[in-house]
N, C-alpha and C positions, 0 to 999 in steps of 0.2 A: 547352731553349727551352720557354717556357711553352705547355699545348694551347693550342689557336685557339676553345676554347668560351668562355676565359675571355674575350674580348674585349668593352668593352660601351661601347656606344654612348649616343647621347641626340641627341635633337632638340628643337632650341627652335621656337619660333611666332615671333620674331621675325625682322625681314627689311630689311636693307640696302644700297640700292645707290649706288652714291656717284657721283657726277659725273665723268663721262667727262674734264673738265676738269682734274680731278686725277689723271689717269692719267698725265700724263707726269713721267720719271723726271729727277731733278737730271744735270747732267752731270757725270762726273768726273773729277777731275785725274786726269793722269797724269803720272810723273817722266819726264824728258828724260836720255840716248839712249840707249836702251839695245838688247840684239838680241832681244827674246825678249818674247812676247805672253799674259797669261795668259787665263782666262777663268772666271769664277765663278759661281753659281746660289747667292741667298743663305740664306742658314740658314731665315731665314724667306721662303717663298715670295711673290712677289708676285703679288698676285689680281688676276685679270679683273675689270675695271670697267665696266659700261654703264650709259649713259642707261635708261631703259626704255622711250624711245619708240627707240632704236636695237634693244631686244629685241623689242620685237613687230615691227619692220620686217626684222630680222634671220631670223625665225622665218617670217615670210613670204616671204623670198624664197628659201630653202630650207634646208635641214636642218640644213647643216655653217657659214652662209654666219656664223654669231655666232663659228666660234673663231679668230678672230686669233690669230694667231701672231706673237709679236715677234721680231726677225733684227736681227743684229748686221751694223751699218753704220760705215763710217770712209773718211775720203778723202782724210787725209794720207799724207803718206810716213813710212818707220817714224821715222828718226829726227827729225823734225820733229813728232812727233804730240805737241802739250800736252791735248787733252783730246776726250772723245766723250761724246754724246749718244744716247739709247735711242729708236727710235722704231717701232709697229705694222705699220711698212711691209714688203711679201713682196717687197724689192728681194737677189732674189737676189747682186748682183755685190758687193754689201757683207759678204758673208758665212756661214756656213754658218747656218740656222734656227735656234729653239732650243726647245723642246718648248715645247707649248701654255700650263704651268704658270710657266714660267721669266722672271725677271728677269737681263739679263746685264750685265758689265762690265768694260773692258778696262784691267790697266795693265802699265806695262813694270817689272822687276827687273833684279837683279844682284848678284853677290858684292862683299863690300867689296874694297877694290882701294887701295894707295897714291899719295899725292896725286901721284905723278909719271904714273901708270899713269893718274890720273880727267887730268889736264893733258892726256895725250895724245888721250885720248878724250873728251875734251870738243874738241877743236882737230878731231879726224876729225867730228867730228858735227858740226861748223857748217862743215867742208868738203861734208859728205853733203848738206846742206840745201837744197844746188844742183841736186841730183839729182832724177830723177823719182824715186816710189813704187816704180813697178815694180824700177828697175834695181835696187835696194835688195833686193827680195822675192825675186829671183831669186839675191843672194850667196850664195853659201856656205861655212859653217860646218862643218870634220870634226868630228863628235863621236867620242869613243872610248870612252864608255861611257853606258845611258840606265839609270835607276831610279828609281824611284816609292815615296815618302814622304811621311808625314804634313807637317802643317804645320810640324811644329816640325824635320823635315828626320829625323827618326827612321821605324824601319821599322815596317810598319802593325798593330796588333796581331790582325787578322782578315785570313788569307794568303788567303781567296775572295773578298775584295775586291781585295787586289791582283792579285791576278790576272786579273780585269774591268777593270781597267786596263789594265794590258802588253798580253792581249788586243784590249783597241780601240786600240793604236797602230799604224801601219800604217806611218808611213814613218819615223817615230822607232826608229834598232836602232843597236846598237855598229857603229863601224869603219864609218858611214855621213856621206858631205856632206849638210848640210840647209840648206835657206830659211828664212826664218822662217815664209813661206806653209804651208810644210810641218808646221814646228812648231806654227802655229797651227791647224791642221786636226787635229794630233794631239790639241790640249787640246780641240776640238770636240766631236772622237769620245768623250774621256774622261768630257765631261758629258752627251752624247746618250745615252750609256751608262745614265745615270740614279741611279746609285749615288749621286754624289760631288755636293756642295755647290757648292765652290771646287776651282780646281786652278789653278795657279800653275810654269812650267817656269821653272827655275833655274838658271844655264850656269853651273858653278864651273872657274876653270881649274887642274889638276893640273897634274905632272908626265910623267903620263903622256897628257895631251892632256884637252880640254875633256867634262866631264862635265856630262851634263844629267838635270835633278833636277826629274820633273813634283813638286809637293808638293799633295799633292791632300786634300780634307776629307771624310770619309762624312758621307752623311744619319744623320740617328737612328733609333730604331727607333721601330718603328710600334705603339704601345701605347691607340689610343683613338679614336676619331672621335665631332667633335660636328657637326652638322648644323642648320642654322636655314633657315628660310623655309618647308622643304618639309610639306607640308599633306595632301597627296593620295599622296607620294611614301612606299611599302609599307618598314617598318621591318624587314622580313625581307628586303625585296630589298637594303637597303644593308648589311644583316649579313651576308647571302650574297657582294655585291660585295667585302666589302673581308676578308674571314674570314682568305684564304688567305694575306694579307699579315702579321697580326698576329704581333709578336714579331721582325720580320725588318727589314731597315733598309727605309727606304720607298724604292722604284724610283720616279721621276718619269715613266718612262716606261707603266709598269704602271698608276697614278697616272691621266696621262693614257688610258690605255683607259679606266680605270673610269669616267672625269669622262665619255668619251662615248656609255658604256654609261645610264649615270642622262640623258645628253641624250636618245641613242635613245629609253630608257624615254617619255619625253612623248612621243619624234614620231610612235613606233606607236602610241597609245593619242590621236593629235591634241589632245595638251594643251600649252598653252600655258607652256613651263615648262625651265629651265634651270639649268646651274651657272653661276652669275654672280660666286666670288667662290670661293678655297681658299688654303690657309695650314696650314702646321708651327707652330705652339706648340711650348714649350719640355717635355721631356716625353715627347717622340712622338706630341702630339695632333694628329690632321690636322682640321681645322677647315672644313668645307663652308659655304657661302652661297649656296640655291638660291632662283632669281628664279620665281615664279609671278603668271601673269597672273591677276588679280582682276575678273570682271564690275561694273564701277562702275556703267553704265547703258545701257539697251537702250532703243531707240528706231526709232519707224518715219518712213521717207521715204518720202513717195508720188512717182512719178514720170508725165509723161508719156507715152501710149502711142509719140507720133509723134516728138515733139523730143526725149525725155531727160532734158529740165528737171524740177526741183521742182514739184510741182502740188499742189492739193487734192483730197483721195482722200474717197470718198464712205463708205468703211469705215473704223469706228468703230476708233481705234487698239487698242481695250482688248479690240475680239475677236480682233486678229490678236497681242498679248501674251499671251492666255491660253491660244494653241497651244505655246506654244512651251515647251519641258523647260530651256533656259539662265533662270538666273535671277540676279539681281543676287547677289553673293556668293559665287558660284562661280568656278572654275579653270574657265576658258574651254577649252571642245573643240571642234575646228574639223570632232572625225566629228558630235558633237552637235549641232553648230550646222547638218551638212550634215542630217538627219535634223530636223530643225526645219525648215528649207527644203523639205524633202519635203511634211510635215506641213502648212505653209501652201498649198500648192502642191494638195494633196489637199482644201485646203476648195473649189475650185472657182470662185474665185471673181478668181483671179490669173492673168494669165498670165507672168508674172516673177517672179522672188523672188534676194536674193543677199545675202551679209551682208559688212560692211565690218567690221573691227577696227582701232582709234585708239588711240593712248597715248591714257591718260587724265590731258594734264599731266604734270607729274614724279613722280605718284606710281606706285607698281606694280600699276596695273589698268588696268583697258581701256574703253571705251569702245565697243558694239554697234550699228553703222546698219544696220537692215534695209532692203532698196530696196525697192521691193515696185512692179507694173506691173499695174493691174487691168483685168480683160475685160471687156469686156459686159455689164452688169448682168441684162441679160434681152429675150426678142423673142421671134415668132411662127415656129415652125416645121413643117415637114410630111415626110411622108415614109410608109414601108410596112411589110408584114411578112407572116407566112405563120402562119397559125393552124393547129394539128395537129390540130384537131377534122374540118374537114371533107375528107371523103374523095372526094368527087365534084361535079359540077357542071362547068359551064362555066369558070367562074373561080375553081377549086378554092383556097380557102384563101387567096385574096387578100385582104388589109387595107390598108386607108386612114387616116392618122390624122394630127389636124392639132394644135397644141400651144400653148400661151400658159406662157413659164418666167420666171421674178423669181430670179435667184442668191441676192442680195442684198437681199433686203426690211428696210426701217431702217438698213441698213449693218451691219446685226448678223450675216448670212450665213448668214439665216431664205432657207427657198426655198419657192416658190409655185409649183404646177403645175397647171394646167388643161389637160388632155384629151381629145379624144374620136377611138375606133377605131371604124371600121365596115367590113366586110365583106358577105360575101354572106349570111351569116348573121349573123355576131357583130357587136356593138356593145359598147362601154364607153365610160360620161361616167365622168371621174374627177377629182376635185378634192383635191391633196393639200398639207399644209403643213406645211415642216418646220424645226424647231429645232433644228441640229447639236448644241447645246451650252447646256443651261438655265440661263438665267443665275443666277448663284450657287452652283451645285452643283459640288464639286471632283472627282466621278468622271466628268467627261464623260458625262453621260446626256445624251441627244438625245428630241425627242420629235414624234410626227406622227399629226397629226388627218386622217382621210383619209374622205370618202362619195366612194361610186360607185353607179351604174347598170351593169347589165351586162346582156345576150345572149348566152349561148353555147351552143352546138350542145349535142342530151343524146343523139345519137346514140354520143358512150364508154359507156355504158351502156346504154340503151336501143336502140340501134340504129337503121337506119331501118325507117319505117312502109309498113304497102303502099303501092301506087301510087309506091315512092320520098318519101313525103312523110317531112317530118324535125320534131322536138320540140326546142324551145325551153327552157333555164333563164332562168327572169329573176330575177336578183339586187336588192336593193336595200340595201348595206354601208354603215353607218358606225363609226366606231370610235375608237380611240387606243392609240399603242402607243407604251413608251417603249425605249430601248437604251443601253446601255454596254458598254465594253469591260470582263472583267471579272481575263484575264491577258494575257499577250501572245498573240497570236493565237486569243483567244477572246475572243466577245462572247455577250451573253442580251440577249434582247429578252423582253417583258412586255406584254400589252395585253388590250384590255375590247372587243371588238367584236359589234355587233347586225347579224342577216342576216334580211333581210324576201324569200324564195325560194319559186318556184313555176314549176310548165310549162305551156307554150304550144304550140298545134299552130303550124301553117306560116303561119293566116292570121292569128296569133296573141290567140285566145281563148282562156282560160284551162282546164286538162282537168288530171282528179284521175286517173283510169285510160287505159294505154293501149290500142293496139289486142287485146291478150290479155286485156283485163279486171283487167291486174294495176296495182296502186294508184301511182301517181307521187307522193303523200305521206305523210308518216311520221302527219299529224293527222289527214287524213280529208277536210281543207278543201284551196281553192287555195291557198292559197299555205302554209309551216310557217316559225315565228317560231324565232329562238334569241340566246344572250348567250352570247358565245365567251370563257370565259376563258383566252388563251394563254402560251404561256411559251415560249420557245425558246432552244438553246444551240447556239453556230457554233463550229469550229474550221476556219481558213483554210489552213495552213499556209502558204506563199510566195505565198497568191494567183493562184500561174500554174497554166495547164492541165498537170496530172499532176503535180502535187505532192497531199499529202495532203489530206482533207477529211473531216468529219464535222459531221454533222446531225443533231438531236435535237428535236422539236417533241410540243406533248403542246397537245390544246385541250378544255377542258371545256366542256360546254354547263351554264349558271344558269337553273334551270327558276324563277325569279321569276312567272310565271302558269301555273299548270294546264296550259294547254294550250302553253305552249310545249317544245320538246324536251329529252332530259333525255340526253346520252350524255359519251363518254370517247374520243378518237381520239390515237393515239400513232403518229409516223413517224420513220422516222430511215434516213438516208442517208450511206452512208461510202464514200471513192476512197481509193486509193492506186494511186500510178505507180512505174514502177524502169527506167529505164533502160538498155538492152542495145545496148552500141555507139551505133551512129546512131539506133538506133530505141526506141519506148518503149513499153513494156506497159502499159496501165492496167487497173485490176480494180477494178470498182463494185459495187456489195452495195447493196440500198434493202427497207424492207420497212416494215410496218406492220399495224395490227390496231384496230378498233373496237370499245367495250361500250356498250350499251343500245340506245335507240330512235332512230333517224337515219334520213332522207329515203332512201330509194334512189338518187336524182340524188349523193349523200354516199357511195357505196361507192370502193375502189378500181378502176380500170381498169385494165385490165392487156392490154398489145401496143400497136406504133404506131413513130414514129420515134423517142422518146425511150422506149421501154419494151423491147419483144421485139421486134425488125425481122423482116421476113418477114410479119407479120401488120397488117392494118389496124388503125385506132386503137380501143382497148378489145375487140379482135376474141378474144383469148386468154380474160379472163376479167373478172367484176366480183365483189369480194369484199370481206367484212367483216375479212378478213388478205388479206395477200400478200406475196410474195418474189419481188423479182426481180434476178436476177446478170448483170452482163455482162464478159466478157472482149476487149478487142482490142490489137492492136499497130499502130501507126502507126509511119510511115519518109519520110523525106524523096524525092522525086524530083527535079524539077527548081525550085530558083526557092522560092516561094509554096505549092508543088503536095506537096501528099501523099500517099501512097497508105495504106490502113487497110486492113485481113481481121478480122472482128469475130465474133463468138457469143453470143448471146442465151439465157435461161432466165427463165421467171415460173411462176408458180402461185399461185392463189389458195388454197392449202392447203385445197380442201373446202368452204371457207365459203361458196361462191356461193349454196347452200338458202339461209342463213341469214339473207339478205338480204332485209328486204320486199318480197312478189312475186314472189321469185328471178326477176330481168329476165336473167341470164346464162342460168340452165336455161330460159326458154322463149323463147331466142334460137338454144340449143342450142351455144353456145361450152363449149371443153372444160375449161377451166378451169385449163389447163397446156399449156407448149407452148414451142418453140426455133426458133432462127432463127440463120442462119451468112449471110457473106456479103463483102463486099468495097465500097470505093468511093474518091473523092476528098477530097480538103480542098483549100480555096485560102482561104489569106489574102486577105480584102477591108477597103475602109472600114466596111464592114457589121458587120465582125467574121467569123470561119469560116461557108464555104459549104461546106455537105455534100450531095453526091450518093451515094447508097448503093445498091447491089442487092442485095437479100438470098432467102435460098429460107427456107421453113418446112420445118416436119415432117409437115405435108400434102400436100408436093411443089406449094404455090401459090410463085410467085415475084411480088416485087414493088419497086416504086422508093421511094426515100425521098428526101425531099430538106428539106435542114431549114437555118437563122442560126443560129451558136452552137454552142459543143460542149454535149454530151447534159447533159442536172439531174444 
């Protein structure tokens, strides 16, 4: 036998599928009366035929639901039967199935016989006629001997075929009474088998009593496969499926697995895509015809929120087309297509999304209706928060903030934000505007113009002032920054932003030095100007809390005037989580480092609830570097409810001198320091509430409570 390297394949681009209409098969005669039922599978197989609006309906209602299977149906009695009919139907009582691949057909034989012996038997068989079916299926026939030959009645020249034969006979044996029921379930088994083409049982009468002669046809051998339609379908995987066959006669049944190995292939990878058509050529060519659904056109339906109905949607069709990775010409994927639904779903601007697939007419693609069900365009909202800067007061840390949001400005899913937070201390106006997606640009850059006014506490660094009074930063930001993603789960962002900053005592008048005499600006003057060029690089990994993450930002300051500031600040923050049982470790690492000239208000702080717990906010250290490590494990309790044990490490590496004024050395913070501790989590609408208690390394103990898990 020849090796199985030598096998070689070929796929054409052309593609097939013929009218369901012409699937049904001629009927055919059969000769009148004989006792014996053959059954054949023809040399050339006959191919699955579908509509292609029956394959994508097919593919939709689930996996298996396209392979029809043809069975052999008859409702005469035996000897009365002039002729049958083939039809797709799974009516078991007509018969035994017939492999997925197979075309079948029944006629009756017999040995020749003289005209006195056909007289008599022809006069019994228009006496039988009277009979029901049954009585008939149940006579019986002694055979006294059974054997299996070629068609010409010779013995087979390959003895492990015959032997796959005699094998599958079950109630055919010498020195046995049989039915014809019985016979015909033996020529079933013979073709279920797979081997054999035709098979034909022949009653010859001896002297020694009636001898029965299945005469049965092998397939050919399997010397080639040509393959047409398939496009996407891997030329290694069907060299691999059919390898082990080559050189060996073709099994129909083996045949059949592999036909539903190549269907599997599309259903786990949700491609729209099947064997729609197979055949034996002369030769041993098995001849595949694989049906692929082709994107003909994608379109979007607006719907009603309330009724369902078709409506006019106020988003422009051509932004919600340019989310989407299917694109006309493609092998429709129903994971791709789910992953596009995500993707619309993600612009914020929907609150539905679903996609329909349609024949596209008779030809072999498809047709895409996106539903799509949109929110809200935009409205006034309000609501709170808890700022980490202040540490004391009455209404420690409380925020107020009230909001004016556009999802969709022009329909293009441009968003408009106007806000303002104010607190007991802090305020922020902020006006921001954003372009998910610039029109024209094929990397998805986004882009957003953003000013603000800001107040926030400068007691992280600075501290507070005698008497309890506290120091003010007042911001004045505008800017632009653009983003795109730049691999999968990595995005950069890019922007040009102006910072107009300075401090304010309590009654808020503008102050260059604080109460030490040491300087609150990097110029001299109130307030210190800069031009930030940033850059930054995100890795998300899954997005969810304790999955991987890293952060990389680097911002230079553009001394364009004299006097404005001239530095280099570099930070970068990275998590990872792991998983142990129920519970889950996460390990956070953040650090960073400044060069040149920068404001004081501009160092790092270091303690608080999002830095070293145990300590007040900036109470550890303020520095031109820092590190800071945190270790904890969270565990589920009841519901909602979490419980955490955490540990804390920072340091400002030294650098606190080095900071103008050093506001950490004459606040007298040490510059390093840890913190252990313990607390809750509870899933809210808020998102994670944290209550925390933790001790220092000064043996101070203190509360935290914080929205959000930790930056």
């Amino acid at each position: 036998m020849p090796p199985n390297e030598d096998v070689h394949f070929f796929t054409l681009s052309s593609i097939k599928i013929p009218d369901q209409n012409h699937q049904q098969q001629p009927r055919l005669p059969l000769p009148l009366p004989l006792p014996f039922i053959s059954r054949t599978i023809n040399s050339q197989i006959a191919k699955f035929k579908l509509t292609f609006g029956n394959f994508v309906r097919s593919i939709l209602t689930g996996p298996n639901s396209h392979l029809h299977r043809p069975c052999l149906r008859h409702g005469s009695s035996l000897l009365s039967l002039a002729s049958l009919s083939l039809s797709q139907s799974n009516d078991s009582k007509g018969g035994a199935k017939l492999p997925i691949l197979c075309s079948a057909s029944l006629s009756l034989s017999q040995p020749p016989e003289s005209s006195s012996e056909a007289a008599v038997s022809q006069q019994k068989g228009t006496t039988a006629t009277t009979h029901s079916s049954s009585r008939h299926d149940e006579e019986r026939v002694l055979i006294s001997e059974v054997l299996v030959r070629n068609k010409d009645g010779e013995e087979l020249e390959r003895k492990d075929l015959e032997a796959e034969a005699v094998a599958a006979l079950k109630a055919s044996r010498a020195n046995s009474a049989l039915t014809v029921r019985e016979v015909q379930e033996d020529v079933h088994r013979i073709i279920d088998s797979g081997y054999f083409s035709s098979c034909m049982p022949v009653a010859v009468d001896t002297r020694d009593g009636i001898r029965l002669v299945f005469q049965v046809e092998p397939n050919q051998d399997f010397h080639g496969l040509v393959c047409e339609g398939a496009s996407v379908l891997p030329t290694k995987f069907l060299e691999d499926s059919f390898r082990s066959g080559y050189g060996k006669v073709v099994n129909i049944r083996h045949l059949d697995e592999v036909i539903n190995s190549i269907n599997d292939w599309y259903m786990e990878r949700g491609l729209f895509g099947l064997v729609s058509g197979v055949e034996i050529l002369s030769g041993g060519i098995i001849r595949l015809q694989v049906a692929e659904a082709e994107v003909n056109n994608v379109s979007i339906r607006f719907l009603d929120r309330k009724t369902g109905e078709p409506t006019k949607g106020k988003t422009k069709p051509e932004t919600i087309l340019r989310q989407l990775t299917t694109k006309k010409g493609q092998i429709y994927s129903m994971l791709q297509g789910k992953r596009d639904v995500d993707t619309v779903l993600t612009m914020g601007i929907m609150e539905d999304v679903s996609v329909i697939p349609q024949p596209a007419g008779d030809t072999n693609k498809v047709d895409l209706i996106m539903n799509v069900v949109e929110r809200p365009s935009g409205g006034f909202s309000a609501g709170g928060g808890i700022s980490s800067g202040i540490t004391s007061g009455p209404l420690s840390g409380l925020i107020g903030s009230f909001a004016y949001s556009h999802r969709n400005v022009f329909g293009r899913n441009q968003k408009l934000n106007i806000s303002l937070e104010r607190g007991q201390i802090d305020s922020i106006f902020r006006i921001n505007y954003t372009d998910p997606w610039i029109q024209g640009d094929d990397k998805r850059t986004s882009r957003t113009i953003m000013v603000q006014n800001s107040r926030t506490p400068g007691n992280l660094v600075h501290g507070n002032q005698p008497g309890n009074s506290s120091l003010t930063i007042g911001r004045i930001t505008a800017g632009v920054e653009f983003s795109r993603p730049i691999r999968p789960k990595w995005s950069g962002t890019a922007g040009l932003i102006f910072q107009h900053a300075g401090v304010r005592d309590e009654k808020g008048n503008p102050i260059i030095k604080d109460c030490y005499s040491r300087p609150l600006t990097a110029s001299g003057k109130n307030c210190d100007d800069m031009l930030l060029a940033k850059v930054e690089s995100v890795y998300t990994g899954s997005g969810e809390h304790g999955s991987s993450m890293f952060v990389l930002n680097m911002e230079q300051c553009l001394p364009l005037w004299p006097e404005w500031l001239f530095f280099n600040r570099v930070n970068a923050r990275a998590r990872k989580g792991v998983e142990i049982g129920p519970a889950l470790f996460l390990l956070s690492l953040s650090g960073g480092h400044v060069v040149g000239k920068f404001s004081p208000h501009e160092a790092f702080a270091i303690g608080g609830t999002n830095s070293v717990r145990g300590y007040e906010e900036g109470a550890v250290g303020s520095g031109r570097s820092y590190v800071v490590g945190s270790g904890e494990i969270s565990f589920p309790v009841l519901g909602p409810v979490e419980g955490v044990v955490f540990a804390d490490y920072g340091t400002d590496l030294g650098s606190g001198p080095t900071v103008l004024g050093d506001p950490a050395g004459a606040r007298l913070k040490p510059g390093s320091g840890y913190g252990y501790g313990f607390g809750v989590r509870v899933d809210s609408p808020l998102g994670p509430l944290r209550l925390e208690y933790a001790f220092n390394d000064r043996h101070a103990k203190r509360f935290h409570f914080g929205v959000g898990h930790r930056n």
